[in-house]
VEXDREN-2710 file (C-alpha; in Angstrom, 1 decimal):
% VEXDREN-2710
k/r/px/py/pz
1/UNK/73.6/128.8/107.8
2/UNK/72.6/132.2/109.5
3/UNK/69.0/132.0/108.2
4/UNK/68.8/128.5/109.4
5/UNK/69.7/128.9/112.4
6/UNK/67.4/131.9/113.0
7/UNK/64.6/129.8/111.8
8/UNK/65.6/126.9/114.6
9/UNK/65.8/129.5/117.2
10/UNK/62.6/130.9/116.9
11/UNK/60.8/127.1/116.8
12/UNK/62.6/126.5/119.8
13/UNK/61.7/129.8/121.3
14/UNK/58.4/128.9/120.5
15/UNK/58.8/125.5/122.1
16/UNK/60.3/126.3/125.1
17/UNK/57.4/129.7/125.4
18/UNK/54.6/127.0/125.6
19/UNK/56.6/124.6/128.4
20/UNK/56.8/127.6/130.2
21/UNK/53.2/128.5/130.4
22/UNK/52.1/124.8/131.1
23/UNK/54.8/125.5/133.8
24/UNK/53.2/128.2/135.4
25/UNK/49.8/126.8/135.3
26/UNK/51.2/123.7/137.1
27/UNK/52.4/126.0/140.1
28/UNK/49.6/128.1/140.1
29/UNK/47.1/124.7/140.9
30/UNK/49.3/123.5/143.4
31/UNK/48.9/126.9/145.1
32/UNK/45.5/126.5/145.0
33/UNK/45.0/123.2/146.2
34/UNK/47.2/124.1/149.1
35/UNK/45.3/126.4/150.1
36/UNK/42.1/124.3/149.9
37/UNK/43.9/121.6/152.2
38/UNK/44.1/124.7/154.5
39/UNK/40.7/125.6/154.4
40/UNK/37.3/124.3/155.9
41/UNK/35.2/125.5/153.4
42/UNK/34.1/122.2/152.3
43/UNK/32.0/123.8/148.9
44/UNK/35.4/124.5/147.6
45/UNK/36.6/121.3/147.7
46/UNK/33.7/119.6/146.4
47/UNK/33.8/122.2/142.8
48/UNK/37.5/120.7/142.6
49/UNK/38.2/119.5/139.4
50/UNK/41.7/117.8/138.8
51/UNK/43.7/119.2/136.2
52/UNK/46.4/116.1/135.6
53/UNK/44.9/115.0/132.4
54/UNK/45.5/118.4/130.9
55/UNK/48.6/119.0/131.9
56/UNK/49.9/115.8/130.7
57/UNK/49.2/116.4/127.6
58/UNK/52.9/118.5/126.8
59/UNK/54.1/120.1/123.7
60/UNK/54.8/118.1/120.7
61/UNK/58.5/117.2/121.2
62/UNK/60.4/119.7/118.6
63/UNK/63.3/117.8/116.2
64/UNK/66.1/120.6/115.8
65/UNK/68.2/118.4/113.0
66/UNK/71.8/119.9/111.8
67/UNK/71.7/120.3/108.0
68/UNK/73.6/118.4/106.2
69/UNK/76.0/119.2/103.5
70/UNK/76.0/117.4/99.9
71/UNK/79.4/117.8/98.5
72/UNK/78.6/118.3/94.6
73/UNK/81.2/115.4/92.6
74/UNK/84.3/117.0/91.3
75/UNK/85.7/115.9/88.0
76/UNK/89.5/115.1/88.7
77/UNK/90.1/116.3/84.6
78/UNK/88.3/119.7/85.3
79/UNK/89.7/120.6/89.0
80/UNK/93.4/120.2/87.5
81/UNK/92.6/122.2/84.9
82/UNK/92.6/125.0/87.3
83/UNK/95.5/125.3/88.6
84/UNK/98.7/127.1/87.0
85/UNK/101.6/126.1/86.1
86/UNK/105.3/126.6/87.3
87/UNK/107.3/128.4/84.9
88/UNK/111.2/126.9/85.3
89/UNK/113.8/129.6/85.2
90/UNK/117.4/128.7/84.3
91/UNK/120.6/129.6/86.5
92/UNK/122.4/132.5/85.4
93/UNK/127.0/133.3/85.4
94/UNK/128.2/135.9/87.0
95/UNK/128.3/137.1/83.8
96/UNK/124.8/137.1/83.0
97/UNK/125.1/134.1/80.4
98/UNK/122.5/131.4/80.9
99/UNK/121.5/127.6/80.0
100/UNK/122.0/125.5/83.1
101/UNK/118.0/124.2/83.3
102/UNK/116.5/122.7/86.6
103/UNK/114.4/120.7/84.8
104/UNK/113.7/117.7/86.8
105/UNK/116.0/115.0/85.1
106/UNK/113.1/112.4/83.3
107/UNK/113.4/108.7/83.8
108/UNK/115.5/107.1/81.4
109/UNK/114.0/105.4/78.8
110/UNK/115.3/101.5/78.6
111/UNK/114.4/99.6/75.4
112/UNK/113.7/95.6/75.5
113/UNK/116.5/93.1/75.1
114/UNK/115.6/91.5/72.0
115/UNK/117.3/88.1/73.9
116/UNK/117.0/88.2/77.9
117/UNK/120.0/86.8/79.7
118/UNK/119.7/84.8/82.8
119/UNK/121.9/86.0/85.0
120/UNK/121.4/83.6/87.9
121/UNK/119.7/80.7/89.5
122/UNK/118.6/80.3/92.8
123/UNK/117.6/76.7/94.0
124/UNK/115.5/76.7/96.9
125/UNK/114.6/73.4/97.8
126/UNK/110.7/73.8/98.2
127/UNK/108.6/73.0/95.6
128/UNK/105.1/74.6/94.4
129/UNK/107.3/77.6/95.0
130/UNK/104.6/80.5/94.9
131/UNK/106.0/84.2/95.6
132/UNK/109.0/86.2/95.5
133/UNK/109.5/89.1/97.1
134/UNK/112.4/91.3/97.2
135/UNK/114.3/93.1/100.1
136/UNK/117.4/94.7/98.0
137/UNK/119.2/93.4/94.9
138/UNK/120.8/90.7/97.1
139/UNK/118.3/89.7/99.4
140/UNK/114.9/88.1/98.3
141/UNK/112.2/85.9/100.0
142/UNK/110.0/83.4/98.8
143/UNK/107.2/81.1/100.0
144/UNK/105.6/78.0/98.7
145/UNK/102.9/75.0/100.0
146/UNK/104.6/75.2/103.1
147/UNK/104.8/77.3/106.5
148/UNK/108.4/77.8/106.1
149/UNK/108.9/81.6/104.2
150/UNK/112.9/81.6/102.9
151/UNK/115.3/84.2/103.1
152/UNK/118.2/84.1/100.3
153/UNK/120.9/86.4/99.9
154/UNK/122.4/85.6/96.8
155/UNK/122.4/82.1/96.6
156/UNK/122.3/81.3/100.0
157/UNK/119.4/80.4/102.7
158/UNK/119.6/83.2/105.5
159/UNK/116.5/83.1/107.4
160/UNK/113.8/81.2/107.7
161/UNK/110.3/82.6/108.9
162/UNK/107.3/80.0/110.0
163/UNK/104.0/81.7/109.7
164/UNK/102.3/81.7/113.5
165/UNK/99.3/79.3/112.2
166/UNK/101.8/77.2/111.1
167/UNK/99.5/77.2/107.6
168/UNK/101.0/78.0/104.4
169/UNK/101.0/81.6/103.6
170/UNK/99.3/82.7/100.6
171/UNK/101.4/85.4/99.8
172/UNK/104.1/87.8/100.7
173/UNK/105.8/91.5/100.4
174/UNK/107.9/93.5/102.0
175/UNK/107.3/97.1/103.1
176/UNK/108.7/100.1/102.9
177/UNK/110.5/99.2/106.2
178/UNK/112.0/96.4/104.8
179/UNK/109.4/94.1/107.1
180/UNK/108.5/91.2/105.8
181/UNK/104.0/91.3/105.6
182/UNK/102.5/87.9/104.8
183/UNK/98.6/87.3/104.4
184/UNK/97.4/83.9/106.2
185/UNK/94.2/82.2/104.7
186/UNK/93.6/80.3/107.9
187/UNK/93.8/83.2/110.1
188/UNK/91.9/85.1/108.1
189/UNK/95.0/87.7/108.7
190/UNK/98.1/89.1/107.2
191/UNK/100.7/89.9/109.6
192/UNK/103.7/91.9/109.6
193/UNK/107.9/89.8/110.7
194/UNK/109.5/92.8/112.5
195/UNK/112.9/91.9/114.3
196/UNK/111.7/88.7/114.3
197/UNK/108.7/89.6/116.0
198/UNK/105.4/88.5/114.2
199/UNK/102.5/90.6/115.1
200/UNK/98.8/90.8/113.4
201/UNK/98.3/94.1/110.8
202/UNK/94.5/93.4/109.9
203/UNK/92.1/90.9/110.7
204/UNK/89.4/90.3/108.2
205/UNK/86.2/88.9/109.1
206/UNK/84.2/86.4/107.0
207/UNK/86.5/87.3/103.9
208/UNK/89.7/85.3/103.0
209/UNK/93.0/87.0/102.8
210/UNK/94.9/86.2/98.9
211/UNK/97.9/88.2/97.5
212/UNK/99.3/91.3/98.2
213/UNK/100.9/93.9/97.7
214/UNK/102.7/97.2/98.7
215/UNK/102.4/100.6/97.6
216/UNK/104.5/103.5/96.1
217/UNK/102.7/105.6/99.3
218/UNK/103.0/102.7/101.8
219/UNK/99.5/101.0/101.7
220/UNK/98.8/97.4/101.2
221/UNK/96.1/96.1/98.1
222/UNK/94.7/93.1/98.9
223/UNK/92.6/90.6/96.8
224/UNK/90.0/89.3/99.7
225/UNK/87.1/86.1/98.4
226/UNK/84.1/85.9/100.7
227/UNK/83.4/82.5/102.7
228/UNK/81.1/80.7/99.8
229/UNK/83.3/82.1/97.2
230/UNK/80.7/84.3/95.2
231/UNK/82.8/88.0/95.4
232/UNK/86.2/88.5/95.3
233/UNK/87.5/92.4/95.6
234/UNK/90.7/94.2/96.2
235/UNK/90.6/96.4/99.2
236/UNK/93.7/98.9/100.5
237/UNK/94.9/99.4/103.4
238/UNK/96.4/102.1/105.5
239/UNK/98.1/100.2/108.2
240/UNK/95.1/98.5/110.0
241/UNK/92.3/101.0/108.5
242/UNK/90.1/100.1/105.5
243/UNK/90.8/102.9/103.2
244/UNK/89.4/101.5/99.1
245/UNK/87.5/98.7/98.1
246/UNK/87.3/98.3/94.8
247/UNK/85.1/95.2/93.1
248/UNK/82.4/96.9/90.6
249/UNK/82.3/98.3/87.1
250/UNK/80.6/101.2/86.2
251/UNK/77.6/99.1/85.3
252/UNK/77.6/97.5/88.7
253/UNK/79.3/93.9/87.2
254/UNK/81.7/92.6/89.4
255/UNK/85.5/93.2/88.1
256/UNK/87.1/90.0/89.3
257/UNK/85.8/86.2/89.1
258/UNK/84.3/85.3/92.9
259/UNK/86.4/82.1/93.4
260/UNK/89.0/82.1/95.8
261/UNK/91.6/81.1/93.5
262/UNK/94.9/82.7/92.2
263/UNK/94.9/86.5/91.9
264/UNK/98.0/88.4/92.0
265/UNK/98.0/92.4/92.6
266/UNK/100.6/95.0/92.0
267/UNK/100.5/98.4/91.4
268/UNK/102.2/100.2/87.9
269/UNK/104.2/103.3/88.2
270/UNK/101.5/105.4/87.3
271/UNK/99.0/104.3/90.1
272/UNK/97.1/101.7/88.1
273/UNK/95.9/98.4/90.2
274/UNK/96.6/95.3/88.1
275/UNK/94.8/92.1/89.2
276/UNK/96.4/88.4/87.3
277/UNK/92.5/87.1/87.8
278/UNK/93.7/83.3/87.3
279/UNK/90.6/81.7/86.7
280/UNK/89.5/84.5/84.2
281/UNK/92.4/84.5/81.7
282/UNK/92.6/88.0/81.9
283/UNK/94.8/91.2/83.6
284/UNK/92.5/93.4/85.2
285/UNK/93.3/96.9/85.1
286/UNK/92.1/99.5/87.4
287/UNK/92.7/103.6/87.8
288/UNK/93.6/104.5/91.3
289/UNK/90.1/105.7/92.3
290/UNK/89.2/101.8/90.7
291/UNK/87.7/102.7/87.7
292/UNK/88.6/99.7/84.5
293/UNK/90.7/101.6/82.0
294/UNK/91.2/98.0/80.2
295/UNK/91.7/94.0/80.0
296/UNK/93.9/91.9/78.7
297/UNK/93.3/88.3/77.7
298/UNK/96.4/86.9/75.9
299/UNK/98.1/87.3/72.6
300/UNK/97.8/85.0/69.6
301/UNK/101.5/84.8/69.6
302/UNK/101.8/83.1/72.6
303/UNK/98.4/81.7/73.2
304/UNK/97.9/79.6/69.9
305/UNK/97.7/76.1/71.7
306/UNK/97.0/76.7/75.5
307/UNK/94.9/79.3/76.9
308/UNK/96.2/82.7/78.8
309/UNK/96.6/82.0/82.6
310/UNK/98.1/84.5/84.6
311/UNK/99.5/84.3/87.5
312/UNK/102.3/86.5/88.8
313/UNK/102.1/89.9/88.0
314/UNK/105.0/92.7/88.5
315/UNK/105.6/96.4/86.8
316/UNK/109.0/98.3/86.7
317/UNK/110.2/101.8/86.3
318/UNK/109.5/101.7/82.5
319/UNK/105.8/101.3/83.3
320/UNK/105.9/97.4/82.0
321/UNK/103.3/95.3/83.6
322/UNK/104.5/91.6/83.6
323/UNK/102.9/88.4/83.9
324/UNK/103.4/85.1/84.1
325/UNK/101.8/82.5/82.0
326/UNK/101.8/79.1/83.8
327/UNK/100.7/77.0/81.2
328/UNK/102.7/78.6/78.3
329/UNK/105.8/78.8/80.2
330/UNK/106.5/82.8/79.4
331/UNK/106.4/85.9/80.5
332/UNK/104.2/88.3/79.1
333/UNK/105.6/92.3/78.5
334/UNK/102.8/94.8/78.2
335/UNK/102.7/98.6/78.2
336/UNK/101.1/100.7/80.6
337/UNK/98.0/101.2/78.3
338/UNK/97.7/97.1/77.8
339/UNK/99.2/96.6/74.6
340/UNK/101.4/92.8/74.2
341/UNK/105.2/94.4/73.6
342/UNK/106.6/90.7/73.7
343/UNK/107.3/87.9/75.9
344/UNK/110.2/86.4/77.5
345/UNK/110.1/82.6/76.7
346/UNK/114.2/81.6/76.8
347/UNK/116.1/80.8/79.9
348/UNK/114.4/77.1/80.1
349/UNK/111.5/78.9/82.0
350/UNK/109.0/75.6/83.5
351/UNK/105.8/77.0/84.8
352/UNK/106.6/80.6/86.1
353/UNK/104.6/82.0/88.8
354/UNK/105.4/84.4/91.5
355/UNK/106.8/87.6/90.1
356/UNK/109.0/90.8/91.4
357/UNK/111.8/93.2/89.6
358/UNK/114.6/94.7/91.6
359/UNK/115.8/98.6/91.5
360/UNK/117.8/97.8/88.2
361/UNK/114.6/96.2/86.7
362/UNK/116.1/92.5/87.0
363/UNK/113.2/90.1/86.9
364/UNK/112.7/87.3/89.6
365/UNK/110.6/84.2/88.8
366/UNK/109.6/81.0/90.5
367/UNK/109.5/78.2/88.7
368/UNK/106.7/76.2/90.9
369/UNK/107.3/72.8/90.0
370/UNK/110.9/73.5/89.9
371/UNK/111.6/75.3/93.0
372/UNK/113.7/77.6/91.4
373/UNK/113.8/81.2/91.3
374/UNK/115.4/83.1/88.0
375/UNK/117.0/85.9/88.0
376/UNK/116.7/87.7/84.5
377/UNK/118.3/90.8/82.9
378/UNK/115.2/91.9/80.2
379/UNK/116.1/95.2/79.4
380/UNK/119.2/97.3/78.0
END
């Protein structure tokens, strides 16, 4: 940076040298022509030659440009290889005697029910019942082909919430405020209910809103179609400020199928962005800088006489990614790496679509034809 800036100096040194003479010149002919208007020698006036075309000619213009700086791309595997690790000590007695760790208690590990139990039903009333979304273990809200968004507690219809186009929202969620955020397809907006106050987060422009979803650090994942419905893409949000968008492989092929249809977002435990891409029969599954780590496309087990499509999608402290399968009335279980663990297909589940789990990892489903959302107990 020194040496650079030496070099700039002196160019503009140099520059600003030449102005300067030209400068001088300048005065030093109107001098003289003064003092030829005060004269009546008339000789030296006739050996006058004007000067204007030469001094018009000025020094090139000089370009001082900043350098720039080209970061050099760091591996994320190689950078955390350097740091160190924290070596945890144990608490000591007064009498020197040790054993007590503080060891950060691990997540307990919770196996599969080999039968889930339904543990209860809530009927809504609206059918083509879309979404679920959860506020606490008693409190949910749902939406459907409607403007109306419902709020139960328990069994029972608290709230209700029209959306300010008065279209039907395609999807909801609900903060880490406890605000209700819907996206609007005729808007082209999703908006966020606070005190019963409705007020517009992001506006997109020549892009359709589809479903959402909220993150473990607060942001919002979107799955946005363009206006001829040739690209589809998932783009996070930090409040009203484009932060990701993620829509290309490594090869440059697009991740998601460009129709505006059904495509359901969540995000695992461990960061990853999964995608229920309707129309493609498959779970799209993305790293948090959105690189693919895999697909999934069904299981023979569940898929012998209708094809995979997924709809709903949901993950919950084990790392499960779930996902319902419309046309073969289940749910499918995966791990966090894409293998099929099982599916839940008991309960009398009709068509299952929206998705969420509560802080015990109880599992709410619509039933869209039904209307009804299902509240189901999955693991020990």
């Amino acid at each position: 940076m020194g040496e650079i800036k030496v070099k700039l100096r002196n160019i503009l040194n140099k520059h600003l040298d030449e102005t300067k003479k030209i400068q001088s010149l300048i005065k030093q002919t109107l001098l003289f022509i003064e003092e030829i208007e005060k004269s009546t020698e008339v000789f030296s006036t006739i050996e006058y030659n004007s000067k204007i075309r030469q001094f018009s000619k000025l020094p090139t213009k000089v370009q001082a440009s900043l350098p720039i700086f080209i970061p050099k791309p760091i591996d994320p595997k190689k950078l955390y290889s350097l740091f160190g690790q924290m070596a945890v000590p144990c608490l000591a007695t007064a009498t020197g005697e040790t054993g007590l760790s503080l060891d950060e208690p691990n997540i307990s590990v919770r196996e599969l029910l080999d039968d889930p139990e339904l543990v209860a039903t809530i009927h809504t009333g609206c059918k083509d019942l879309c979404s679920v979304a959860r506020l606490n273990d008693d409190l949910i809200y749902t939406n459907g082909i409607t403007s109306a968004i419902q709020c139960f507690i328990v069994c029972s219809l608290l709230q209700t919430v029209e959306t300010e186009s008065l279209g039907d929202p395609v999807d909801i969620a609900v903060d880490g405020d406890g605000d209700l955020l819907y996206s609007d397809k005729i808007a082209g907006t999703v908006n966020k209910v606070k005190n019963e106050e409705t007020e517009e987060l992001i506006e997109l422009e020549e892009w359709t809103p589809g479903q959402l979803c909220v993150t473990s650090t607060g942001n919002i994942l979107i799955t946005i179609c363009n206006a001829d419905e040739t690209q589809s893409k998932v783009v996070r949000y930090s409040g009203s400020t484009e932060k990701q968008t993620i829509q290309f492989n490594e090869e440059g092929n697009p991740l998601y199928s460009g129709n505006n249809k059904i495509k359901y977002i969540t995000e695992n435990r461990n960061h990853d962005i999964c995608v229920a891409d309707y129309v493609a029969g498959a779970i799209v599954v993305v790293d948090q800088d959105g690189k693919l780590r895999w697909r999934y496309t069904g299981h023979s087990s569940v898929t012998k006489n209708k094809s995979f499509h997924p709809v709903g999608i949901t993950s919950d402290s084990q790392s499960h990614i779930l996902t319902a399968d419309f046309k073969n009335d289940c749910i499918h279980i995966l791990d966090q790496s894409g293998q099929f663990l099982r599916n839940i297909d008991i309960c009398g589940l009709r068509n299952p679509f929206g998705l969420c789990v509560d802080n015990d990892d109880n599992l709410f489903v619509c039933e869209y034809y039904k209307g009804n959302v299902k509240k189901i107990k999955y693991l020990k």
